[in-house]
Backbone atoms as SQL, in Angstrom:
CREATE TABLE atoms (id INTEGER PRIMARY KEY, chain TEXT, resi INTEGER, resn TEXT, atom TEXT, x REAL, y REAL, z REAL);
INSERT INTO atoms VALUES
  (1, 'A', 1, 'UNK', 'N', 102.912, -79.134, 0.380),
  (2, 'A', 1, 'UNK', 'CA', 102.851, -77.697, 0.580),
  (3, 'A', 1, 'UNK', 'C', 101.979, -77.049, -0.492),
  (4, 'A', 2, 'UNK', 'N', 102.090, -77.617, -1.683),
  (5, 'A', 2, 'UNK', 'CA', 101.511, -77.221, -3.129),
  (6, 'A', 2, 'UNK', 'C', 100.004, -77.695, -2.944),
  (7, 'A', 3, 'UNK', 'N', 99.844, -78.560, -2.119),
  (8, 'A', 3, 'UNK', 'CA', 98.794, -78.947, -2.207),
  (9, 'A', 3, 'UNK', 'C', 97.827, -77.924, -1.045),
  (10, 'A', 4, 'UNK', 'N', 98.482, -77.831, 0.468),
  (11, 'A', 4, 'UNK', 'CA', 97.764, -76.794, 1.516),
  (12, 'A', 4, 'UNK', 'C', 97.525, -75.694, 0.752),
  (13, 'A', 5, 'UNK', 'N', 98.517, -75.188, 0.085),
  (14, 'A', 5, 'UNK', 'CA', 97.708, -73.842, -0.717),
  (15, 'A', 5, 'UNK', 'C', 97.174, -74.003, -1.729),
  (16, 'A', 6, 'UNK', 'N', 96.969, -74.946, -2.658),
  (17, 'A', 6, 'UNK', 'CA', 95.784, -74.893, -3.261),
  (18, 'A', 6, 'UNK', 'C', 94.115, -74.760, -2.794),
  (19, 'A', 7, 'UNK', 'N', 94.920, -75.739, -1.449),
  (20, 'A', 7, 'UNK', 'CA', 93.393, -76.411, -1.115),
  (21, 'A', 7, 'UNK', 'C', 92.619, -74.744, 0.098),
  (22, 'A', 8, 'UNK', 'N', 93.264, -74.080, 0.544),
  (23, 'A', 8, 'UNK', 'CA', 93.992, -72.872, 0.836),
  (24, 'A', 8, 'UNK', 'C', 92.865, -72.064, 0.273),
  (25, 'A', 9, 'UNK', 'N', 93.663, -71.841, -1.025),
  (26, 'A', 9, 'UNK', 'CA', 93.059, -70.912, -2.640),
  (27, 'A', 9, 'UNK', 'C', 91.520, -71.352, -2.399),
  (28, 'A', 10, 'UNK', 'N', 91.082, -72.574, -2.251),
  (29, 'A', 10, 'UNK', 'CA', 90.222, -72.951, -2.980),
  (30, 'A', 10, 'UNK', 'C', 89.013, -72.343, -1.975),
  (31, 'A', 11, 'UNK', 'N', 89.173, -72.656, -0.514),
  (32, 'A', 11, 'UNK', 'CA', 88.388, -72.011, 0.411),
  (33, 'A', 11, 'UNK', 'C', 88.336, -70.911, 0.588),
  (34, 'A', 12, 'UNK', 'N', 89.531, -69.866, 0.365),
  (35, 'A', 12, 'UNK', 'CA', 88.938, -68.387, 0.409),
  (36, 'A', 12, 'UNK', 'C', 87.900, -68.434, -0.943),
  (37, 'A', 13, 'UNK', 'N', 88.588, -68.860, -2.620),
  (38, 'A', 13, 'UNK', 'CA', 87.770, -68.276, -3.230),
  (39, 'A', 13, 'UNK', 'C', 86.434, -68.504, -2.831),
  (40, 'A', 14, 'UNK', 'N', 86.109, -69.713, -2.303),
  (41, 'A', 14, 'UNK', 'CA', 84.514, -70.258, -2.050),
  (42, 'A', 14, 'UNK', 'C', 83.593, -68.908, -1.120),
  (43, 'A', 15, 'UNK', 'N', 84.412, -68.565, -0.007),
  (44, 'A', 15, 'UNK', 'CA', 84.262, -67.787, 0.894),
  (45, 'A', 15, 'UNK', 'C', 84.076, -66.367, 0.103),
  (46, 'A', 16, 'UNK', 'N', 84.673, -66.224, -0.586),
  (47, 'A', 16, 'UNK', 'CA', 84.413, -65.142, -1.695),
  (48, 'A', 16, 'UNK', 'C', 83.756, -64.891, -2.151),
  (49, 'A', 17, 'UNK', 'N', 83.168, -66.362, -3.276),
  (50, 'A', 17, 'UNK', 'CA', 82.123, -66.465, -4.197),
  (51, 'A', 17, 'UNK', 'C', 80.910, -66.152, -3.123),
  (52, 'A', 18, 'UNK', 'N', 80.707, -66.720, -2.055),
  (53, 'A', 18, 'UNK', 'CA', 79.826, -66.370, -0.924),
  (54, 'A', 18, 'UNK', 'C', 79.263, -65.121, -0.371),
  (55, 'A', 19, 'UNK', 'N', 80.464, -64.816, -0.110),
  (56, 'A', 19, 'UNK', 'CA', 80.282, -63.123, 0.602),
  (57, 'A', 19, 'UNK', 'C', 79.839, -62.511, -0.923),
  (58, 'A', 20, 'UNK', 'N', 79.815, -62.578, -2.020),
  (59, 'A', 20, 'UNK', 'CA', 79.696, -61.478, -3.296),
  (60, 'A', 20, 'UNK', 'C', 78.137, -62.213, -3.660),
  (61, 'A', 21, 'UNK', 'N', 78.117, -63.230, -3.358),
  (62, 'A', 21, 'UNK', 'CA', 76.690, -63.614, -3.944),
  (63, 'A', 21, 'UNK', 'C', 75.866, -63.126, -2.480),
  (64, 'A', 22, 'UNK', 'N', 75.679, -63.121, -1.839),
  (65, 'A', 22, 'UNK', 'CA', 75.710, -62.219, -0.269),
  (66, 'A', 22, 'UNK', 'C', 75.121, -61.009, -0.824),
  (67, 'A', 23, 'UNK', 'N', 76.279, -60.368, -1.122),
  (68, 'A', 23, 'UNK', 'CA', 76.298, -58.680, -1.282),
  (69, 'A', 23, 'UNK', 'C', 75.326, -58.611, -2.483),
  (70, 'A', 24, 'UNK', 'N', 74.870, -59.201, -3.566),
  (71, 'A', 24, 'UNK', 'CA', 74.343, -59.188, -4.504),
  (72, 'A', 24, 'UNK', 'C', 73.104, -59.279, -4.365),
  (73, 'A', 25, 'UNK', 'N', 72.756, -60.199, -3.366),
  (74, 'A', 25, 'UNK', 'CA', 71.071, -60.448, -3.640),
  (75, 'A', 25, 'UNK', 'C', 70.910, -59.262, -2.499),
  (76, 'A', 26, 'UNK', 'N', 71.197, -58.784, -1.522),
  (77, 'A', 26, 'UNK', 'CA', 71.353, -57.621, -0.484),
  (78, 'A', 26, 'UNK', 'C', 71.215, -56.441, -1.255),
  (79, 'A', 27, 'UNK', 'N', 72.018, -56.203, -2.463),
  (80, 'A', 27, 'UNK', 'CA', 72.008, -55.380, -3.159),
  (81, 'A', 27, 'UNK', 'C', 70.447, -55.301, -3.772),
  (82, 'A', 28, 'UNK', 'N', 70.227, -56.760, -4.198),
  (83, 'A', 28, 'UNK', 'CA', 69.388, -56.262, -5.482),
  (84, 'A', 28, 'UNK', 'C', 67.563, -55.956, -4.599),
  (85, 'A', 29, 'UNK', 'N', 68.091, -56.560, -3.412),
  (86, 'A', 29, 'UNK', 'CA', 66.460, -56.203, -2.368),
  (87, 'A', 29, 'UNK', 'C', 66.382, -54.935, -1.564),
  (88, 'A', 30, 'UNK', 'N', 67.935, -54.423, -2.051),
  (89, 'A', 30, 'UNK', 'CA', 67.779, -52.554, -1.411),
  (90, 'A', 30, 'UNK', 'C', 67.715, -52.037, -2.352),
  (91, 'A', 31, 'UNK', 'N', 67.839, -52.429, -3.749),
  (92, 'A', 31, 'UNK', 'CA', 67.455, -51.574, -5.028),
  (93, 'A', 31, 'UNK', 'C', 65.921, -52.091, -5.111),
  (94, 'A', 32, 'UNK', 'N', 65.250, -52.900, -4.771),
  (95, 'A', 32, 'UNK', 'CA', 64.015, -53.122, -4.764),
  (96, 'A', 32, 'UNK', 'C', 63.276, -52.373, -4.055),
  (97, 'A', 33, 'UNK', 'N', 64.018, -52.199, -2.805),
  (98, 'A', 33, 'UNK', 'CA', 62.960, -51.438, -1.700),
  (99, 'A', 33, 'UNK', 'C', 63.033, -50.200, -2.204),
  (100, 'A', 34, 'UNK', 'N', 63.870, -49.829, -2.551),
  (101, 'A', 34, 'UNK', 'CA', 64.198, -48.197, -2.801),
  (102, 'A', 34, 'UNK', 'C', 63.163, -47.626, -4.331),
  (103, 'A', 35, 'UNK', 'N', 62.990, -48.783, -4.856),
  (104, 'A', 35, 'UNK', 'CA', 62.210, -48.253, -6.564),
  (105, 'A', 35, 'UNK', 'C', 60.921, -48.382, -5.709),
  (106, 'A', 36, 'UNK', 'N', 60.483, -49.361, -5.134),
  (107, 'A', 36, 'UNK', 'CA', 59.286, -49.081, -4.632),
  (108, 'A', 36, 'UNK', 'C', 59.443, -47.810, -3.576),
  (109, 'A', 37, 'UNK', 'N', 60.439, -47.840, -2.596),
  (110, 'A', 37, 'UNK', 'CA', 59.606, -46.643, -1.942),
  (111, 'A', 37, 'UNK', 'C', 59.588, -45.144, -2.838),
  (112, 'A', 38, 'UNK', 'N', 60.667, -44.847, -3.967),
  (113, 'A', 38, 'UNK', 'CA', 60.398, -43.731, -4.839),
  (114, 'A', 38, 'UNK', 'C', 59.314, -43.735, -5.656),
  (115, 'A', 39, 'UNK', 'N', 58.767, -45.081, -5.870),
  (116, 'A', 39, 'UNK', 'CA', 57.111, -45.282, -6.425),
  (117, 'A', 39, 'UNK', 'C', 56.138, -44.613, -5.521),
  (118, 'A', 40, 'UNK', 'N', 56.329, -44.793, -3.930),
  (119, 'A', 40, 'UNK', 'CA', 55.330, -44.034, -3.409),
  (120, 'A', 40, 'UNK', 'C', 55.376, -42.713, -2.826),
  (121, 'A', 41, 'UNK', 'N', 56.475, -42.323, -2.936),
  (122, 'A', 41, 'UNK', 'CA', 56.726, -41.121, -3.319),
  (123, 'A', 41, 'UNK', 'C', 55.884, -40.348, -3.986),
  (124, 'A', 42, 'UNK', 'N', 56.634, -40.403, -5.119),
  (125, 'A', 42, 'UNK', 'CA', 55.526, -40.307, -6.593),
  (126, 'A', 42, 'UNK', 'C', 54.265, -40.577, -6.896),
  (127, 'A', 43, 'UNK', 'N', 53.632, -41.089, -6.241),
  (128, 'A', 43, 'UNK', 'CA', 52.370, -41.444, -6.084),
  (129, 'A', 43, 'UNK', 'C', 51.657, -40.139, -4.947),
  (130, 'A', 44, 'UNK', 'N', 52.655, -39.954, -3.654),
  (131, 'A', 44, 'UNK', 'CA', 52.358, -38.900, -3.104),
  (132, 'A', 44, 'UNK', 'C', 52.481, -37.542, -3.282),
  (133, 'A', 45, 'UNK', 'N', 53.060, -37.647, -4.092),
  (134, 'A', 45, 'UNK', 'CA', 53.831, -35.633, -5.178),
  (135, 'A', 45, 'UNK', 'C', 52.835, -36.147, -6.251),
  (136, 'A', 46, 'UNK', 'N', 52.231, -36.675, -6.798),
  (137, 'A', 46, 'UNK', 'CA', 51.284, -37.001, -7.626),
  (138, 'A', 46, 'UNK', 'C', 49.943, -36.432, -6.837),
  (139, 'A', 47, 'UNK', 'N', 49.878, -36.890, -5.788),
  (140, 'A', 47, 'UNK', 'CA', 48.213, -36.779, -5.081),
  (141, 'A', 47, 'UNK', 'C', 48.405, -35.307, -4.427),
  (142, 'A', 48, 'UNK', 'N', 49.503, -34.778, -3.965),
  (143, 'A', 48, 'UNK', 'CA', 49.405, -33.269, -3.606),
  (144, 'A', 48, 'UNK', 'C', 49.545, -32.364, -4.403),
  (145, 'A', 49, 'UNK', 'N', 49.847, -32.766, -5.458),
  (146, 'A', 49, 'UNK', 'CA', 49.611, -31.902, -6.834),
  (147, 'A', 49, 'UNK', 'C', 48.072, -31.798, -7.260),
  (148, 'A', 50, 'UNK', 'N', 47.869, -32.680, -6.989),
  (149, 'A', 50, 'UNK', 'CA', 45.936, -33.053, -7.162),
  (150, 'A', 50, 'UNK', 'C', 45.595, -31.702, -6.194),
  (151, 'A', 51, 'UNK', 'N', 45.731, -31.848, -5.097),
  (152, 'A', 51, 'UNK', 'CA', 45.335, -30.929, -4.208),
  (153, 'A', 51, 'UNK', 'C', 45.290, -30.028, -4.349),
  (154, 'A', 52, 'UNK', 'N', 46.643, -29.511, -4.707),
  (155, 'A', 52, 'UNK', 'CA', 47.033, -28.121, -4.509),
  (156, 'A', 52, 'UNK', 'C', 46.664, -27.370, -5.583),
  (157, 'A', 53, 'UNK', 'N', 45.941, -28.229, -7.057),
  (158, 'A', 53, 'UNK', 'CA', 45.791, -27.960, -7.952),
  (159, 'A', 53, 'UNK', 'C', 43.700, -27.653, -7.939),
  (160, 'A', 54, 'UNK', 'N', 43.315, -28.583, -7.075),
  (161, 'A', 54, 'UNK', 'CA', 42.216, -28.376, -6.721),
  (162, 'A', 54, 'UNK', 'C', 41.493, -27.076, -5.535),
  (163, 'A', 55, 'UNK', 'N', 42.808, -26.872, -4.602),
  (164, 'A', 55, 'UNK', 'CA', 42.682, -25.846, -3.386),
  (165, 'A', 55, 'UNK', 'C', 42.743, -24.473, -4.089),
  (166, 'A', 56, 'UNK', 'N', 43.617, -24.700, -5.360),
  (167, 'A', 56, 'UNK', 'CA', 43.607, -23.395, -6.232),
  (168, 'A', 56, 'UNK', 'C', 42.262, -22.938, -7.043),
  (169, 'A', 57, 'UNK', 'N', 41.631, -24.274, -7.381),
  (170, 'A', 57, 'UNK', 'CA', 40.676, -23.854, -8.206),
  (171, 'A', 57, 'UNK', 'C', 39.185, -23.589, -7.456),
  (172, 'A', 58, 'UNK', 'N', 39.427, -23.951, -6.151),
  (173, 'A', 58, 'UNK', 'CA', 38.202, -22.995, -5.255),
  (174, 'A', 58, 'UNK', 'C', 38.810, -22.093, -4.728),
  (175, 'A', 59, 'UNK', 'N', 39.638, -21.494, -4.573),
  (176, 'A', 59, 'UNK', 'CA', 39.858, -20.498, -4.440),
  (177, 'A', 59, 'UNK', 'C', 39.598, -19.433, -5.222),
  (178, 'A', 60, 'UNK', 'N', 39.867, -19.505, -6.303),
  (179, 'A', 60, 'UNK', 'CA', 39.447, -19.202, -8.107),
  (180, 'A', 60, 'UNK', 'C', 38.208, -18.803, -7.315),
  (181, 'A', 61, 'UNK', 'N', 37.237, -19.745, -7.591),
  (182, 'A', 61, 'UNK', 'CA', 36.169, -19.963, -7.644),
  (183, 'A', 61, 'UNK', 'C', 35.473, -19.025, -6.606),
  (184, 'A', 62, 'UNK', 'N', 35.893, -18.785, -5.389),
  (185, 'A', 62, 'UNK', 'CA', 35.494, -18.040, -4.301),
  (186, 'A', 62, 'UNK', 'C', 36.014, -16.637, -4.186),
  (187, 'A', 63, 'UNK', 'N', 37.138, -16.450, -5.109),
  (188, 'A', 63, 'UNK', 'CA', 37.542, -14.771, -5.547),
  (189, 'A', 63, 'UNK', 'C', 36.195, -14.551, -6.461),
  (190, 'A', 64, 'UNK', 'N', 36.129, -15.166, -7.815),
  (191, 'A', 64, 'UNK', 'CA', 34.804, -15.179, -8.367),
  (192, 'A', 64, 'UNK', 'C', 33.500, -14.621, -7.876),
  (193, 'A', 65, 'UNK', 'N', 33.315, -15.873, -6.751),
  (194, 'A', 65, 'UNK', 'CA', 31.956, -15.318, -6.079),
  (195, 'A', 65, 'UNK', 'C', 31.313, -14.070, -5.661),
  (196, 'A', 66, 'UNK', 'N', 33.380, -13.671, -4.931),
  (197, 'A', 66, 'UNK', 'CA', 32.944, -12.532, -3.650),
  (198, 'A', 66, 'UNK', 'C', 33.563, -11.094, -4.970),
  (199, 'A', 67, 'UNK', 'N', 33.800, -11.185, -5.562),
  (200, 'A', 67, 'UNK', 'CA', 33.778, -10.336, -7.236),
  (201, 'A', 67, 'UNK', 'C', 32.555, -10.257, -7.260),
  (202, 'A', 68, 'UNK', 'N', 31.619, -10.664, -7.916),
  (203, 'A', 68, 'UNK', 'CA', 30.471, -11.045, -8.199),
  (204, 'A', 68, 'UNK', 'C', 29.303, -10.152, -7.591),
  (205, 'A', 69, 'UNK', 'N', 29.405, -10.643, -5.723),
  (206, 'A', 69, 'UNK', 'CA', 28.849, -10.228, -4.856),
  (207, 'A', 69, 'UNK', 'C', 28.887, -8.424, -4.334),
  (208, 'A', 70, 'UNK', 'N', 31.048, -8.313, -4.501),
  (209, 'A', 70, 'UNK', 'CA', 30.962, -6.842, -4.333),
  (210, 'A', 70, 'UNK', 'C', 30.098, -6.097, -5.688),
  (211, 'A', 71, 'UNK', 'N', 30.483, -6.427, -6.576),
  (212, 'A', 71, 'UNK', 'CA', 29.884, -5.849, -8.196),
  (213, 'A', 71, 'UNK', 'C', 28.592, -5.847, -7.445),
  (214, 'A', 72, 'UNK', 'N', 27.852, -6.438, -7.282),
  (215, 'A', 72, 'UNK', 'CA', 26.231, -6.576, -7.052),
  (216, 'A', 72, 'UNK', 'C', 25.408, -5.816, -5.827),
  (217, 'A', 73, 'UNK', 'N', 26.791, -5.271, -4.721),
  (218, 'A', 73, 'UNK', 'CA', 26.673, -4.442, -3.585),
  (219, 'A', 73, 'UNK', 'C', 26.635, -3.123, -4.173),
  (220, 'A', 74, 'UNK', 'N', 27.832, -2.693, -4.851),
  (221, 'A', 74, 'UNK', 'CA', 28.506, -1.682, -5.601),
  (222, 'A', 74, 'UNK', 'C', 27.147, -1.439, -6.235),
  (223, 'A', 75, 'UNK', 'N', 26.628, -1.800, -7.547),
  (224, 'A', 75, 'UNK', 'CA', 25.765, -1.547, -8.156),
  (225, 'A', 75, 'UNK', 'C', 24.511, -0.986, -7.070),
  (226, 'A', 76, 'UNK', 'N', 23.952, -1.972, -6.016),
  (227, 'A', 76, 'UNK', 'CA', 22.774, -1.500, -6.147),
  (228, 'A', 76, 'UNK', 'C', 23.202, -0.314, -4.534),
  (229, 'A', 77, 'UNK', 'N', 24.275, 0.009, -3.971),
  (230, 'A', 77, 'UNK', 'CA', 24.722, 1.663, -3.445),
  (231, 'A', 77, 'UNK', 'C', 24.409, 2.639, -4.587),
  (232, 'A', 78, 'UNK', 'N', 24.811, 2.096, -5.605),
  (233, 'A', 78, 'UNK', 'CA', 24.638, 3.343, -6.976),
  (234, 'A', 78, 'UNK', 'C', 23.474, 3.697, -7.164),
  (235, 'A', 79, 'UNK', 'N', 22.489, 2.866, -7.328),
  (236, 'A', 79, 'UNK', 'CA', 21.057, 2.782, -7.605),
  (237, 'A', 79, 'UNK', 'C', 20.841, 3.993, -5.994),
  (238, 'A', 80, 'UNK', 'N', 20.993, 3.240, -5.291),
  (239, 'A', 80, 'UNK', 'CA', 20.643, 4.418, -4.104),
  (240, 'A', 80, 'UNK', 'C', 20.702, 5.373, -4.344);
């Protein structure tokens, strides 16, 4: 009897050790996927920051112009 439940014991723990080494490497390839996909993430909030940082500075650039242009309308109505 001492012996069926040892031998008992011995197959769940195995079944155990199994299912947890299981869950572990499962674990450690959805913590993998997940650092990489927040890598490209970040890579993409990285590159639309580029953008949005560049869409600003022609814009800049084209308030500038049409500044520039009214000043240069303005002026020569005056001259008129």
């Amino acid at each position: 009897m001492e012996e069926a439940f040892q031998a008992d014991k011995k197959v769940t723990r195995e079944k155990y050790e199994n299912i947890l080494a299981q869950m572990r490497e499962e674990t450690k390839t959805l913590v993998q996927q997940h650092l990489a996909e927040v890598g490209n993430l970040k890579a993409k909030i990285a590159y639309e920051i580029q953008e949005r940082e560049k869409e600003r500075a022609d814009q800049t650039a084209m308030l500038k112009e049409l500044h520039m242009k009214l000043s240069k309308e303005r002026k020569s109505k005056e001259k008129l």
